[in-house]
C-alpha positions, 0 to 999 in steps of 0.5 A: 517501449517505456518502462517504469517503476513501482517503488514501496517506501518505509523499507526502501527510501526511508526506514521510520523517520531516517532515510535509507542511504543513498535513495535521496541520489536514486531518486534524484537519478529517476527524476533526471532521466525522467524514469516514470515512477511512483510510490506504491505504499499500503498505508491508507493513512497518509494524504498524497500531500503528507507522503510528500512532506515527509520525503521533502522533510529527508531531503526528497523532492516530488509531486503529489503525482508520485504517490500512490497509495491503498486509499486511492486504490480502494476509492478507484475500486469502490467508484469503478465497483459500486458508484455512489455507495456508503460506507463506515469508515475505521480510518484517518485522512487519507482514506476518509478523502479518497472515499470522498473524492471517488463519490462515497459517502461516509455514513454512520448507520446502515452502510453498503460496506464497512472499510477498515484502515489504519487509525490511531482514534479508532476505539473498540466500540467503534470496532463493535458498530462494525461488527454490527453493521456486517453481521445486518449486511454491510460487506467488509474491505480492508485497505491492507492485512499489514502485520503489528509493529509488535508494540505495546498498546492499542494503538499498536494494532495493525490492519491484520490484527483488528481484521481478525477480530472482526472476521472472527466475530462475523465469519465474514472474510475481509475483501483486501485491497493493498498489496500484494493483492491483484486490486491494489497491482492493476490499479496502480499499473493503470494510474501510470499507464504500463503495462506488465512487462513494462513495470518493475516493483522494488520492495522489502518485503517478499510477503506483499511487493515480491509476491504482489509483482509476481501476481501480475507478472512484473519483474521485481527488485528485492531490497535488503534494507528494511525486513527482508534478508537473504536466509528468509528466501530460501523458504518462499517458492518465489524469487525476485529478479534481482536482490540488492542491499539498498537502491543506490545499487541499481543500475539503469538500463535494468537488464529486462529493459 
């Protein structure tokens, strides 16, 4: 039976611009054992061609093929859910191109849904037009509810922020994609073709990969090196598999393989 393996990024390979010791050799490791696997992120703001560049910039080399991410889901959904809709978009890059390949259309006025990614260039009024456009009928997607980095200024304001902001101002509860939301989970498991009991999740943190692979009934690996630590789990009704301080301490075969 073939087993494979979902792997976050920031928090597990990399942490900002420097890698995390050691994941450069266990991916190494994966691609010499030919160990099917792909980069799960929530990041709707990166092209595949991006994510790429950054993990050959720390000395990681993969395909565009090894990148999944909340644009792609969201695009998969959107074609699947409502082909040929349109859609204002609070989003860079990545998003804006999947829309595109999956047949959205971005439009300016009167869209079928607002969709909310992250975005630098995103201004209030812009924020506003959404608010206006849901409050006339436009349904409401965020690509994640990831928290603020906790930093100053507006560009520093996570997906989860401006979500509130705009689900306070319309009553309207934004539809979420990413993880750890069942949407994002299937549609990854059907890009690489496994089933649950095939697939195992590594992440950092319990609230979206943890959680997110116990939705959907894959064994998960929580790694140490990014948010998560061993005293905050005690407080969560849910455990992963197994917990490690980085991924150059797994060991294959994993022992549910």
């Amino acid at each position: 039976m073939k087993n494979g393996l979902m792997i976050d990024m920031d928090g597990v390979i990399y942490a900002g611009e420097t890698l995390i010791e050691g994941a450069d050799i266990f991916i190494k490791q994966l691609l010499d054992e030919q160990i099917p696997f792909t980069f799960l992120s929530n990041s709707s703001q990166k092209t595949r061609r991006e994510s790429v560049e950054k993990l050959e910039n720390l000395g990681i080399s993969v395909t565009e093929q090894h990148i999944y991410n909340s644009a792609m889901a969201t695009g998969t959904f959107l074609k699947d859910q409502y082909p040929g809709c349109t859609a204002f978009v609070l989003g860079v890059g990545g998003l804006l191109g999947s829309l595109e390949q999956n047949g959205i259309k971005i439009v300016n006025s009167e869209p079928d849904f607002v969709i909310l990614g992250e975005g630098h260039e995103f201004t209030l009024p812009m924020v506003l037009t959404a608010v206006d456009m849901i409050l006339a009928g436009a349904r409401f997607i965020a690509t994640n509810r990831d928290p603020s980095p906790r930093k100053a200024g507006w560009n520093n304001l996570g997906i989860a922020a401006t979500a509130a902001m705009i689900e306070e101002a319309t009553g309207i509860e934004a539809f979420v994609i990413g993880k750890p939301s069942p949407v994002m989970m299937r549609s990854a498991s059907r890009y690489m073709e496994l089933e649950p009991s095939q697939t195992t999740i590594i992440g950092d943190t319990m609230e979206t990969d943890i959680k997110g692979g116990i939705y959907m009934g894959f064994n998960t690996i929580l790694v140490l090196s990014g948010m998560a630590d061993k005293e905050n789990m005690k407080r969560y009704a849910y455990k992963p598999n197994l917990v490690v301080s980085s991924v150059d301490e797994i060991k294959f075969p994993l022992k549910w393989w």
